[in-house]
C-alpha positions in Angstrom: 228.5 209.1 87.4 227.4 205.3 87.4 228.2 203.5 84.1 224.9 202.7 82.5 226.3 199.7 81.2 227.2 198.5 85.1 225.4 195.2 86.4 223.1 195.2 89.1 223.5 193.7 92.4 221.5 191.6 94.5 219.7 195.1 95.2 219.1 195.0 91.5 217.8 198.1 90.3 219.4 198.8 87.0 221.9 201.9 86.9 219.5 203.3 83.8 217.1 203.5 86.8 218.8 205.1 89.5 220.2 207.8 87.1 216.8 208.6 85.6 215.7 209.2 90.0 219.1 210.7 90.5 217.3 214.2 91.5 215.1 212.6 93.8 217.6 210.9 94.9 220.1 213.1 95.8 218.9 214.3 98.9 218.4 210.9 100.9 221.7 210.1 99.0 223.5 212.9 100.9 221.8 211.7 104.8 222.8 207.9 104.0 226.5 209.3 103.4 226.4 212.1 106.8 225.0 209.0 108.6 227.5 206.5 107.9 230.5 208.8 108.7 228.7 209.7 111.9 228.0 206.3 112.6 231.0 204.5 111.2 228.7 201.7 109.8 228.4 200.5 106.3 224.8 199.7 106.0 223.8 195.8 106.6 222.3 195.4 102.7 225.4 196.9 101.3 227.6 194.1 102.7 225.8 191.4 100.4 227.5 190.8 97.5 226.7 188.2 94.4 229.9 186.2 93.4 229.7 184.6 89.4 231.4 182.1 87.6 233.4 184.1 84.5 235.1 181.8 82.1 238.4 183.2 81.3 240.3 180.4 79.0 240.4 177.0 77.4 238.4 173.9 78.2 235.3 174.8 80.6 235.3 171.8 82.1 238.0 172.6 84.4 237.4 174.8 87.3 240.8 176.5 87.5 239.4 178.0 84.2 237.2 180.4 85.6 237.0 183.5 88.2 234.9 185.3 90.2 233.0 188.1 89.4 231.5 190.2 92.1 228.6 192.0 91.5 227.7 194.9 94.3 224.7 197.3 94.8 224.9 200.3 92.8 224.3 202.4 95.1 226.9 201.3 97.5 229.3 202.0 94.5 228.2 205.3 93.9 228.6 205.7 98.1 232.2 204.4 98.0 233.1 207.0 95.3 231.1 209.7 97.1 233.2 209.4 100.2 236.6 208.5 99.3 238.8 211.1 100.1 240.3 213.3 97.1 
């Protein structure tokens, strides 16, 4: 259920791509998630985020002007979603 239109991450592989491999996927996928709740541990790569300037009003000169934009791995989004509790 990734949004095609989603951003990559420093992982950057495109959400077009990982849905077109979802099937193949699926299966590693499913052992990351029954890992990390065994383990407790969010995987290393996953903690690396990429932080961008977004200008949100007025002059752009002016720091106070913009905000951050955090761009994750895909793939830890789709885990996040996977295992939060319904």
């Amino acid at each position: 259920s990734l949004d095609h239109s989603s951003s990559t991450g420093p992982d950057e592989l495109a959400t077009i791509f990982l849905r077109n491999i979802s099937s193949v996927l699926c299966f590693a996928f499913a052992r990351l998630a029954r890992r990390i709740m065994a383990c407790g541990k969010w995987p290393l790569l996953w903690k690396s985020h990429w932080i961008s300037p977004l200008h949100e009003k007025e002059n752009r000169s002016l720091p106070g002007n913009y905000r951050g934009l955090q761009l994750t791995n895909q793939l830890s989004k789709a885990m996040e979603r996977f295992l939060r509790p319904q």
